[in-house]
N, C-alpha and C positions, 0 to 999 in steps of 0.2 A: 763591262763598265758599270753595271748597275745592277743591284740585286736581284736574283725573277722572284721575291716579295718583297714588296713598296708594302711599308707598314700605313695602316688606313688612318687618316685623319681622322678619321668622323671620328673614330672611339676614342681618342683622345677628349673628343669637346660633351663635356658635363651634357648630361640627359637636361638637367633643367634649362640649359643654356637653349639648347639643340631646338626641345620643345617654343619656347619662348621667341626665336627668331622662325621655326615654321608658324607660330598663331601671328607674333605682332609684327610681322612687316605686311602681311598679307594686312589683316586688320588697318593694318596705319596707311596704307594705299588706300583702301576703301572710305576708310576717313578723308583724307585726303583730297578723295575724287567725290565724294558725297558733298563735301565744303565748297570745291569748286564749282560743282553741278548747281548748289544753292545760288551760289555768288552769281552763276548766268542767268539762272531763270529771274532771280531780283530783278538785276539790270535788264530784263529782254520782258518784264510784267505787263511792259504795256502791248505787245502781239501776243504771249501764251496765253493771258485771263484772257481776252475776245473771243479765242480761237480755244479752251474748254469750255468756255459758255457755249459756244455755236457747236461744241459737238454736244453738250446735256442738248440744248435745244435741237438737234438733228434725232438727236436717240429719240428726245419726245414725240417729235411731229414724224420722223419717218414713217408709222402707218397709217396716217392718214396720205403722204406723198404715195404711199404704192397702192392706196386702194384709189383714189382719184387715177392713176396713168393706169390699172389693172382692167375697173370698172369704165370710168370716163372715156377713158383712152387720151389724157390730158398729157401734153410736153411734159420731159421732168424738170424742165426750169419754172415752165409757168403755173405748174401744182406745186413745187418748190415755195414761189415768191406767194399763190393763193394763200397755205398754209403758213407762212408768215403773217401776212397781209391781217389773216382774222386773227393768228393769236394775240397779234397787237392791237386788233380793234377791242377785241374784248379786255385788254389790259387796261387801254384809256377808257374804255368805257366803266370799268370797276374801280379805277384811280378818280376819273373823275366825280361819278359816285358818293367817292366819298368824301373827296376837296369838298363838293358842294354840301354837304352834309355839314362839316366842321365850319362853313363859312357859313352857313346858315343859323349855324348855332355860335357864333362867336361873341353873342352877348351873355349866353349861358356861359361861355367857355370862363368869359370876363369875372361875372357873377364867383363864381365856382371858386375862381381863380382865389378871389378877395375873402369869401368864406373860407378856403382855407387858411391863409393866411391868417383872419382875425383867431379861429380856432384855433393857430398852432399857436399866436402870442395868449389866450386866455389859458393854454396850455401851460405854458414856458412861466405865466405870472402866476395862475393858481394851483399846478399841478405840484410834483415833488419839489421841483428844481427852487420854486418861488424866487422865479427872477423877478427884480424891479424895474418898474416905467423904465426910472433913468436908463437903466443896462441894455433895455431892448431900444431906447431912443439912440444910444450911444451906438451900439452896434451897427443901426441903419444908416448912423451916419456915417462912422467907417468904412461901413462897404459903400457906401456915396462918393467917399475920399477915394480908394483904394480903384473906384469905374474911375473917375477923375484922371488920378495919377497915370493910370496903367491904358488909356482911351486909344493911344498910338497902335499901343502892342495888340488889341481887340481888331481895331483897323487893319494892322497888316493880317492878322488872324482873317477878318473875312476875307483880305483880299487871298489870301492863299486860295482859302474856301473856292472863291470864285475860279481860280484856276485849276484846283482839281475838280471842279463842274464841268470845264471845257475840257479836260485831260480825261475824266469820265463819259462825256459825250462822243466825246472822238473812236474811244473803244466801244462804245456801245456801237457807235455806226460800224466801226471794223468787223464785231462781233456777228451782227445784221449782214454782215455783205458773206461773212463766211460762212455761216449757215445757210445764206440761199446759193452758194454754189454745195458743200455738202450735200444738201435735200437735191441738187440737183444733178451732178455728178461725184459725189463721192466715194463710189467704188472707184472707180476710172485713176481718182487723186491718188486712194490708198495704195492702187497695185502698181502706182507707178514709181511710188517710193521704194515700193518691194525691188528693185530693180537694184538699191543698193546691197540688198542682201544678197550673200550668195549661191549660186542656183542650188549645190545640193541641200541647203537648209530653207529655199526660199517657198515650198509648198506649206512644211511645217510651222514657219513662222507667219502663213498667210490663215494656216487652220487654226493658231494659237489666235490671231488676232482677231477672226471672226467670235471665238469664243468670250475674248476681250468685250468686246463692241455689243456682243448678245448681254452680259451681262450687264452693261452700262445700260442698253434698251430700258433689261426690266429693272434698274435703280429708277431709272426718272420715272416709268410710268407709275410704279408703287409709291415713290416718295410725293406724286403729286398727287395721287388718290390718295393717300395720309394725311395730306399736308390740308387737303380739300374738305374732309372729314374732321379733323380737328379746328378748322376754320370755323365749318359750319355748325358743329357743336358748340362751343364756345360763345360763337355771336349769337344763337339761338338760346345760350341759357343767359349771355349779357341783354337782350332782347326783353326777355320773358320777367327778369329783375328788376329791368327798368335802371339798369345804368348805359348812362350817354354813352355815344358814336359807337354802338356796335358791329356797322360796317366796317370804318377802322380799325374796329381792332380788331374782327376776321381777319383782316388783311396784313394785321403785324402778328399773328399767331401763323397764317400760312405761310409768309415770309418765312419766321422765325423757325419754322417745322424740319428744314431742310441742313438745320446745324444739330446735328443730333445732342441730347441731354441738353447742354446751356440753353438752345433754344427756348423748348416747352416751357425752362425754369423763368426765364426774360419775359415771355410773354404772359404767362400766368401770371405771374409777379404784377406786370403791370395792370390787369385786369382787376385782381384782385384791389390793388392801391385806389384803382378808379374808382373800384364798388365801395370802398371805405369812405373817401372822399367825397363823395355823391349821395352815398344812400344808407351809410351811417356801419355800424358793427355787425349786426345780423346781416346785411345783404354782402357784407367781405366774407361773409363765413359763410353764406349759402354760395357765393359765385368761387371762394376755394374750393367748395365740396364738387362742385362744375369742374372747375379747371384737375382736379383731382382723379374726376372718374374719366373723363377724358384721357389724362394720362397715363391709366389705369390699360382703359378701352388699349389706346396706342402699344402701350409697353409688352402686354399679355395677348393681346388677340389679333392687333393688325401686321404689326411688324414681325412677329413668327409663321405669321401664316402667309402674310403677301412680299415683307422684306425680304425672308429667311429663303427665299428661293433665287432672290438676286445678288444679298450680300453674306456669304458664308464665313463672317468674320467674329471673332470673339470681341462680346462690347468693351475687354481692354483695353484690346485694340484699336480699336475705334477712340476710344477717349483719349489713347494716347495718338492717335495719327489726326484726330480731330484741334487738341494743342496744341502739339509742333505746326502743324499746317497754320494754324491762326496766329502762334508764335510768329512764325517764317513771314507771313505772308496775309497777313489781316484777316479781315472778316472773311475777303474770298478764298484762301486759303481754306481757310474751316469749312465752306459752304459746299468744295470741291475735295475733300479731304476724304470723305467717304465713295464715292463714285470713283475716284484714281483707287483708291485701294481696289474697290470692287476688278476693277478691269484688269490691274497687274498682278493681282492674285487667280483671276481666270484662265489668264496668259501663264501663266508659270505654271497652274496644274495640267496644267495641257504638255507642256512640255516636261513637266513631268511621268508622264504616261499615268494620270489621274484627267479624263475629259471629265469636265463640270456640267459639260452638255451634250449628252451622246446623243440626242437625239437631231440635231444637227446635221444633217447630211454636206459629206465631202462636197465641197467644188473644184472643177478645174484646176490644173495648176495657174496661179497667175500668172505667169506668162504667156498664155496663152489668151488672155484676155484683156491684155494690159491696153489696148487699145480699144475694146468695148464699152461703151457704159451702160448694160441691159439692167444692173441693179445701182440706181442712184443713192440712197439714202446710206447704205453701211457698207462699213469696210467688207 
């Protein structure tokens, strides 16, 4: 009935074709599922950011949670909620710090405020531009007109403001509650997820994720021993120059530390602009030459020797997963951009048959433990 050779399709269909539907359907799937993966985590932003803040925050505090129940012999909820307890005492007690700082100075701030001001119009009248009275009188009045007109659309602006305060608070507390159960049983949680994996892959994906989670550890504790040191250099040389709030602006340099490159650049900047405004041209060029070797110190000597061991990623990299992520996903996007990579790139070399961390000793298969909680803090 039919010939015993069936001549072959395939050689009929053009090599470029061929090639072209093996790369871009694959490719166009991956698009595909990449867009719709985006599309979820948007809509679902308000449980993921709580719940990656409360794992940075678990990676940080987990050793103090294992030497408190190792040494103490303390619960691991109640060395869990301790270790919460104080890093948040020490928070308000550094935020408050330095509210009262800025309120104590709020006649300075006024003062300041108004000198520059007078300085940018004696600028604007006697400098290149040589604008007149009229032009700068005119202008103020404009933007007088323009608060007037637009007073509504300001209004509904705070009022937004005001509900992403409670939409922020809301996650902050979600955040807080998932981190004291991590700190407190978080292995227990992770293997019990492992239970959707299937058993022949579910040892290796329980070793890939310890690898994961190890490298996340050493992201936060190096990013805030960097973040702590450029804090305190900084304030120490705003200090010693004698430009105002240099508690605050330890505190937006240490902030800022944790979004690699724009950070340093945002907060120098600002420091710098403050010393201008404050203490005239030579104290902006002395507190650059500060913020400079700082980032000098950071670029060449902290972050290769304390980063370089947590995050083995090329600074391309990084600057591009650092954009897209603040693209996607605001400022926490960017602030979480470098620690997800650290952990999914840990995770891959592993199952790669490249371990990132031999030194790591095997555990258990997780099923066998899935009902233990002897190690609370990490997967």
């Amino acid at each position: 009935m039919y010939s015993a050779e069936q001549p072959d399709l395939r050689n009929r269909t053009p090599r470029a074709l061929d090639v072209a539907l093996r790369v871009g359907i694959p490719f166009l799937v991956s698009v595909a599922c990449g867009w719709v993966a985006i599309r979820l985590m948007g809509q679902a932003r308000f449980a993921l950011v709580p719940m990656a803040i409360a794992m940075l925050l678990t990676a940080l505090l987990s050793p103090a949670v294992s030497w408190m129940r190792r040494r103490l012999h303390v619960p691991a909820y109640l060395a869990g909620a301790l270790a919460l307890v104080g890093t948040m005492g020490v928070l308000i007690a550094v935020i408050g710090h330095a509210g009262s700082a800025l309120l104590a100075d709020g006649g300075s701030i006024t003062a300041m405020t108004q000198d520059v001001l007078h300085s940018t119009a004696a600028w604007l009248r006697d400098g290149p531009l040589h604008v007149q009275d009229g032009q700068l009188t005119q202008a103020v009045d404009k933007a007088q007109a323009w608060l007037a007109t637009n007073s509504s659309n300001i209004a509904s602006t705070v009022m937004t403001f005001g509900g992403s305060l409670s939409e922020l608070s809301a996650m902050a507390l979600l955040g807080l509650v998932s981190a004291f159960f991590f700190l407190g049983d978080g292995k227990r949680i992770w293997r019990s997820l492992l239970w959707l994996v299937p058993p022949r892959s579910r040892n290796q994906q329980f070793e890939a994720s310890r690898r994961s989670w190890h490298a996340l550890e050493l992201y936060a504790r190096t990013a805030v021993v960097v973040a702590v040191i450029d804090a305190v250099c900084i304030g120490l040389g705003a200090l010693l120059l004698d430009v105002p709030f240099p508690v605050p602006l330890a505190m937006l340099v240490f902030v800022s530390a944790f979004i690699p490159f724009v950070g340093a650049i945002a907060s120098g900047a600002v420091a710098v602009v403050l010393a201008l405004f404050t203490g005239g041209l030579t104290t902006a060029l002395l507190m650059a030459v500060v913020v400079l070797a700082v980032q000098q110190l950071e670029g060449n000597v902290l972050q290769p020797l304390l980063m370089g061991r947590a995050v083995s990623l090329h600074p391309y990299a990084v600057i591009v997963g650092v954009s897209l992520s603040g693209y996607l996903f605001g400022l926490v996007g960017a602030l979480l951009a470098v620690p997800a990579m650290a952990g999914v790139m840990a995770w891959l070399r592993y199952l790669n048959d490249t371990d990132p961390f031999p030194q790591l000793e095997a555990e258990p298969d997780p099923a066998e433990g899935a009902g233990s909680g002897a190690h609370p803090a990490h997967p």
